[in-house]
KOLVEX-288876 format. One record per residue (C-alpha): residue in three letters; z, y, x. Coordinates in steps of 0.25 Angstrom, whole numbers, plus 2048, in hexadecimal, padded with zeros to 3 digits. Layout:
! KOLVEX-288876
  type    w    v    u
   ala    Z    Y    X
...
***
This chain:
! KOLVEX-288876
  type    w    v    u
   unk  7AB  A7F  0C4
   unk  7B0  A87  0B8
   unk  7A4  A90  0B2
   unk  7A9  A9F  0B2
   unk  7AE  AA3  0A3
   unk  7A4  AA9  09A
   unk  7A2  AB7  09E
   unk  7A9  AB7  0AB
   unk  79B  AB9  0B4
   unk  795  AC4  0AC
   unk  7A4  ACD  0AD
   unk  7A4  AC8  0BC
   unk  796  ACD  0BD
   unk  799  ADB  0B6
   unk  7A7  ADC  0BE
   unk  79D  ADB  0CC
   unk  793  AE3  0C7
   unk  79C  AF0  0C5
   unk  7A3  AEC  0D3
   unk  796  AEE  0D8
   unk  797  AFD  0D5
   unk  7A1  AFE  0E2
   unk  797  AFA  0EB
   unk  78B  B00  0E8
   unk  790  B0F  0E9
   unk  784  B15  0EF
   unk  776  B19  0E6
   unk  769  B14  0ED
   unk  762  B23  0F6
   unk  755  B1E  0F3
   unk  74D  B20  0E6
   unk  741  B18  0EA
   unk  73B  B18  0DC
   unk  72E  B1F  0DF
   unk  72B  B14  0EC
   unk  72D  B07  0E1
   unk  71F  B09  0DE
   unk  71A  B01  0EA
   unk  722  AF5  0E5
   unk  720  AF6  0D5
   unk  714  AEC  0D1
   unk  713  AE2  0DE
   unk  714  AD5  0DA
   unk  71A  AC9  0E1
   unk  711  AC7  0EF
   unk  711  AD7  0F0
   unk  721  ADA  0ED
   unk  724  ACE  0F6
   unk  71C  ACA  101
   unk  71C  ABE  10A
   unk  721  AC0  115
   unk  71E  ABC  123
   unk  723  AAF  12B
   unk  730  AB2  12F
   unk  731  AB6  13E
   unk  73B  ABA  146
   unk  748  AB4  141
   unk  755  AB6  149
   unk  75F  AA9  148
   unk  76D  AAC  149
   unk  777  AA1  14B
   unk  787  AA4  14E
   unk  790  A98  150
   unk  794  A99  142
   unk  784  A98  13E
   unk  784  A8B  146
   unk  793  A85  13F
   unk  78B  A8B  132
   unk  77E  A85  135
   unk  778  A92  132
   unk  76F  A9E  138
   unk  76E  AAC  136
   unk  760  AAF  135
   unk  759  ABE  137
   unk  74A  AC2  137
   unk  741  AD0  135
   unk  740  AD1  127
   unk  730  AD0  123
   unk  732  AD9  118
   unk  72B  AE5  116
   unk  72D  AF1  10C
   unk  721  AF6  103
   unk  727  B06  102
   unk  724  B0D  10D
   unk  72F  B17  10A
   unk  73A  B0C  10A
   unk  733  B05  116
   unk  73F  B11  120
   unk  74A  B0D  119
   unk  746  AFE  11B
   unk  744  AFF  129
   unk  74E  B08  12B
   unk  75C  B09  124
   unk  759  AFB  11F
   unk  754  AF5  12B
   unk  761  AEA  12C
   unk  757  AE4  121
   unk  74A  AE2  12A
   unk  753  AD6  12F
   unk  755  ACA  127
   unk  75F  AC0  127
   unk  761  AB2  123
   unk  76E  AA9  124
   unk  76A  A98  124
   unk  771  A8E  121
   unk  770  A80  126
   unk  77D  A79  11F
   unk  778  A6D  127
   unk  776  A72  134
   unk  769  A6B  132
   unk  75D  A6E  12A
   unk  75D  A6A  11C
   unk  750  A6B  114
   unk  752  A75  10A
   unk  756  A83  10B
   unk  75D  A8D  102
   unk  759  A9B  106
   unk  764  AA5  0FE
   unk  762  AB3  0F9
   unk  770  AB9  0F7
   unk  773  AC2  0ED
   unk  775  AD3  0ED
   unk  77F  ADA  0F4
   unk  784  ACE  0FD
   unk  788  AD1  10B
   unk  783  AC6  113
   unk  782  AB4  112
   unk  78F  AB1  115
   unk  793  AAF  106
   unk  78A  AA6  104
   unk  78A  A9E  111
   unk  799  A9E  10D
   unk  799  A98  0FF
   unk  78A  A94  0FA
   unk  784  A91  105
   unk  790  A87  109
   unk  78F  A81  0FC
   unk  780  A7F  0FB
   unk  780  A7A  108
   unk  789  A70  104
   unk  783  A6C  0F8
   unk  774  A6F  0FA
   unk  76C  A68  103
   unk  764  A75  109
   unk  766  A80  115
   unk  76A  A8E  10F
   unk  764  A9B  115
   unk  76A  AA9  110
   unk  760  AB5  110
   unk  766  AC3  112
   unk  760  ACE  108
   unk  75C  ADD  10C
   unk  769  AE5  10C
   unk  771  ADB  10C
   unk  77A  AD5  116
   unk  774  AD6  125
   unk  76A  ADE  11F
   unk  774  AEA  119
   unk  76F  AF7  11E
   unk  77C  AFE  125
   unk  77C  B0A  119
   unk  77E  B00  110
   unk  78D  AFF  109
   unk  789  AEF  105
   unk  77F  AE5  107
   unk  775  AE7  0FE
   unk  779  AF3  0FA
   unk  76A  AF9  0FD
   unk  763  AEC  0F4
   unk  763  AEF  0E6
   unk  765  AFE  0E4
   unk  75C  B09  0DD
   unk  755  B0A  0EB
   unk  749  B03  0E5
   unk  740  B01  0F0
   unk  74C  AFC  0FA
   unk  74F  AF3  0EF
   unk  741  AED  0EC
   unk  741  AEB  0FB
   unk  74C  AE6  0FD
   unk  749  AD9  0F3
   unk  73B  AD9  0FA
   unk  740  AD7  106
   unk  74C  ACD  103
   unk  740  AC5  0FD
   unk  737  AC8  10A
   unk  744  AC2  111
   unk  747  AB6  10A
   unk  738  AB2  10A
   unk  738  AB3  11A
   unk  747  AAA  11C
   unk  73F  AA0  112
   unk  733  A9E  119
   unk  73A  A9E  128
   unk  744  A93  121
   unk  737  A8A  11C
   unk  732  A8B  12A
   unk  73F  A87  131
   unk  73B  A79  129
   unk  741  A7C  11A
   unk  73A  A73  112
   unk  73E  A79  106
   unk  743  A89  104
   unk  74A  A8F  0F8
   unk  750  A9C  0F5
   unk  75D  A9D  0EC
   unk  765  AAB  0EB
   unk  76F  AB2  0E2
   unk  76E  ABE  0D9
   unk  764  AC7  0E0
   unk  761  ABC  0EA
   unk  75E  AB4  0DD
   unk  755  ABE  0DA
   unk  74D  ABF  0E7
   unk  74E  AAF  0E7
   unk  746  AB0  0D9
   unk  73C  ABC  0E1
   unk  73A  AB2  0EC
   unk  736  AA5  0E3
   unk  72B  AB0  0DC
   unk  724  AB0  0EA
   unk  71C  AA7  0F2
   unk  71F  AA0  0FD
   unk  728  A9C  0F3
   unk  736  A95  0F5
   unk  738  A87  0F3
   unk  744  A89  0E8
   unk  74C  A95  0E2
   unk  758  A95  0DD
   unk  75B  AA3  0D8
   unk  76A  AA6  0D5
   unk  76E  AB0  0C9
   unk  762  AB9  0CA
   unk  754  ABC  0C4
   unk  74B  AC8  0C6
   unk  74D  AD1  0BB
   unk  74F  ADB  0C6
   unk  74F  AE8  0BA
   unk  759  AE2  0B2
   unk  763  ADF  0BD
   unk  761  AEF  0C1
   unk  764  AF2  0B3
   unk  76F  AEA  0AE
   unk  775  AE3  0BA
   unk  784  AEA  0BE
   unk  781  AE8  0CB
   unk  775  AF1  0CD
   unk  77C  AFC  0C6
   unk  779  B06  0D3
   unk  76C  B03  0D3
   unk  768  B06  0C5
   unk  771  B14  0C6
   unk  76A  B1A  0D0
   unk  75C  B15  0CB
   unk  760  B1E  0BE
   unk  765  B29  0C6
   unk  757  B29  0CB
   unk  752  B28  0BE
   unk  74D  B1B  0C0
   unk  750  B16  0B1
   unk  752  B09  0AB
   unk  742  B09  0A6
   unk  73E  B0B  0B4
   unk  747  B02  0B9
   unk  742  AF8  0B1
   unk  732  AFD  0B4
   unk  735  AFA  0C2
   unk  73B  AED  0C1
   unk  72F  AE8  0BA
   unk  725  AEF  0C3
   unk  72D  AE7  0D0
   unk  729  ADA  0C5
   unk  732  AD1  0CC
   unk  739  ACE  0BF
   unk  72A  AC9  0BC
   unk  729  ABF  0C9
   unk  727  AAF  0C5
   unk  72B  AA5  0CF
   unk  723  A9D  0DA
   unk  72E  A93  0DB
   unk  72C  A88  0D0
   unk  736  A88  0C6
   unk  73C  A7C  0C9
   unk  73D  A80  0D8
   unk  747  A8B  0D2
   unk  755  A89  0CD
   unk  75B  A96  0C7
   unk  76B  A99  0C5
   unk  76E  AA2  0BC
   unk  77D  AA8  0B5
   unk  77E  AAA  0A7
   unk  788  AB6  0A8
   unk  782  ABE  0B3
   unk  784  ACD  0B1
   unk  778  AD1  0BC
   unk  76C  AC6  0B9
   unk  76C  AC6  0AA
   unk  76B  AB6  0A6
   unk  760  ABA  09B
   unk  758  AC1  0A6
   unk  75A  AB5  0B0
   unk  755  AAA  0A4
   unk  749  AB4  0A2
   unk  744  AB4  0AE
   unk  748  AA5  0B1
   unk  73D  AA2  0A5
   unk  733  AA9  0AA
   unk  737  AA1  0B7
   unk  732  A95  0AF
   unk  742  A91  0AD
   unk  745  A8A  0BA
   unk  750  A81  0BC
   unk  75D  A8A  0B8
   unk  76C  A8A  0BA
   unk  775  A93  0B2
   unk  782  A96  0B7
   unk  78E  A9E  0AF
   unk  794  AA9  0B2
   unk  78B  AB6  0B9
   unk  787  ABB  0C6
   unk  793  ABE  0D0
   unk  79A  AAF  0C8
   unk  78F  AA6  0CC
   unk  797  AA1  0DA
   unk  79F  A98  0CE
   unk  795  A91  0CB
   unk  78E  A8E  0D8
   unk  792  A7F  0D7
   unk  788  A7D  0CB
   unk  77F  A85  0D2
   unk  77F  A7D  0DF
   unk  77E  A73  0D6
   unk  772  A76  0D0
   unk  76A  A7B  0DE
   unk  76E  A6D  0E4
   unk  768  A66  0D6
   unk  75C  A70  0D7
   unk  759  A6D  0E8
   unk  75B  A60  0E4
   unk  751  A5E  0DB
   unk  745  A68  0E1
   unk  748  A60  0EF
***
């Protein structure tokens, strides 16, 4: 395939990010600023607990699931919120997130030995894209099962007040936002173990934009995934808040709060997720990055790629919304990277 002309992925990138100001027309209600003190300072084990063994999952299959040779899976999510004041809205106005969800994907119709469990990225409605396009070429061309975890406020899991899915994810609310990454982490981490005890003998995460992100949280903790593959993303959360187009919203009601850039930034720091170092060895990881992407800066992503170690790495051209050009070389790279971890 062509690579995209110079320059073409960063415009593509700015032109999305403004188009993002028609949907998110609504400031956060919440100034949650004085309740972050419980979560500032935790480290790794604390921010993120293991959860329990995954009990009572709820198996779904329509005739198109058996054509497909896929499930819909749903269980009680075993996350719990550190902030008792946000503990009502939790259980209450967002209480489509108590339940989790999960599609699998078998391309065989039997078992194959491997598994992919995939993070999706912010602001998507549901699996069908992917189950549409990557899932059918991976399936193809990789020889593992494919699982698609659903992430708080998104999808299944939207709250009815909500204009979009994942409108309530990322926003100035930071408590629901702190939660809502802790419990997409608490959920991934149950569909993983409930997939290694259906007989998986190997487990590994991939995910896009801020499923990349959470793949690279979730390759920080132990029990730890057998391979990540994180997918134009890093954790230098405070500089996607403050130069990122897309989080334009969030960053404008924080300064109407007066909430500044210095406090932003204090914050940031004090979460220390930027700071996390893997569990996963390095060559158990195979990173892609884009050169041109106007919302993970490619400096930023090679920063934290050397304090990674520098792990096996593929860069792609163009930016962040361009990458579907060049998921050929991509799937190429994943199937030489399976390959040789198998």
């Amino acid at each position: 395939m062509v690579n995209p002309p110079q320059g073409l992925g960063r415009k593509v990138d700015r032109v999305v990010g403004s188009m993002s100001r028609l949907l998110h027309v609504r400031s956060a209600k919440h100034n949650t600023r004085l309740e972050l003190e419980r979560y500032l300072g935790l480290g790794p084990v604390e921010m993120f607990p293991e959860p329990p063994p995954l009990t009572g999952v709820t198996p779904q299959r329509t005739l198109v699931d058996r054509a497909l040779h896929s499930s819909t899976l749903s269980w009680p999510s075993a996350h719990h919120v550190l902030s008792a004041e946000y503990r009502a809205r939790h259980e209450g106005e967002y209480k489509r997130n108590l339940t989790a969800w999960m599609r699998w994907v078998r391309p065989d119709g039997a078992q194959r030995k491997r598994i992919i469990l995939y993070v999706h990225g912010w602001l998507e409605p549901g699996s069908w894209a992917e189950e549409a396009t990557l899932f059918r070429k991976w399936g193809r061309e990789l020889d593992v099962d494919l699982a698609h975890v659903a992430l708080p406020f998104h999808g299944r899991r939207t709250p009815r007040r909500s204009i979009f899915s994942g409108e309530y994810f990322f926003t100035a609310d930071f408590v629901r936002s702190i939660e809502a990454v802790r419990q997409a982490v608490c959920d991934a981490r149950s569909a993983m173990g409930w997939l290694r005890g259906q007989g998986y003998e190997e487990v590994g995460i991939a995910g896009i934009s801020l499923g990349g992100s959470l793949t690279m949280l979730l390759g920080c903790l132990d029990p730890a995934p057998d391979f990540i593959i994180p997918i134009i993303s890093h954790l230098e959360l405070a500089e996607a808040v403050e130069h990122a187009a897309i989080m334009w919203r969030m960053k404008r009601d924080l300064d109407h709060w007066g909430i500044h850039e210095t406090e932003r930034r204090d914050i940031m720091r004090r979460l220390g997720w930027s700071e996390y170092l893997p569990v996963v060895p390095g060559e158990r990881q195979l990173w892609i990055q884009a050169r041109e992407d106007a919302y993970i800066d490619a400096a930023l992503a090679e920063g934290q790629w050397r304090r990674w170690g520098e792990p096996p790495i593929l860069w792609i051209e163009g930016g962040h919304m361009t990458f579907p050009l060049e998921i050929g070389r991509i799937t190429d790279r994943m199937r030489a990277f399976l390959d040789r971890t198998s």
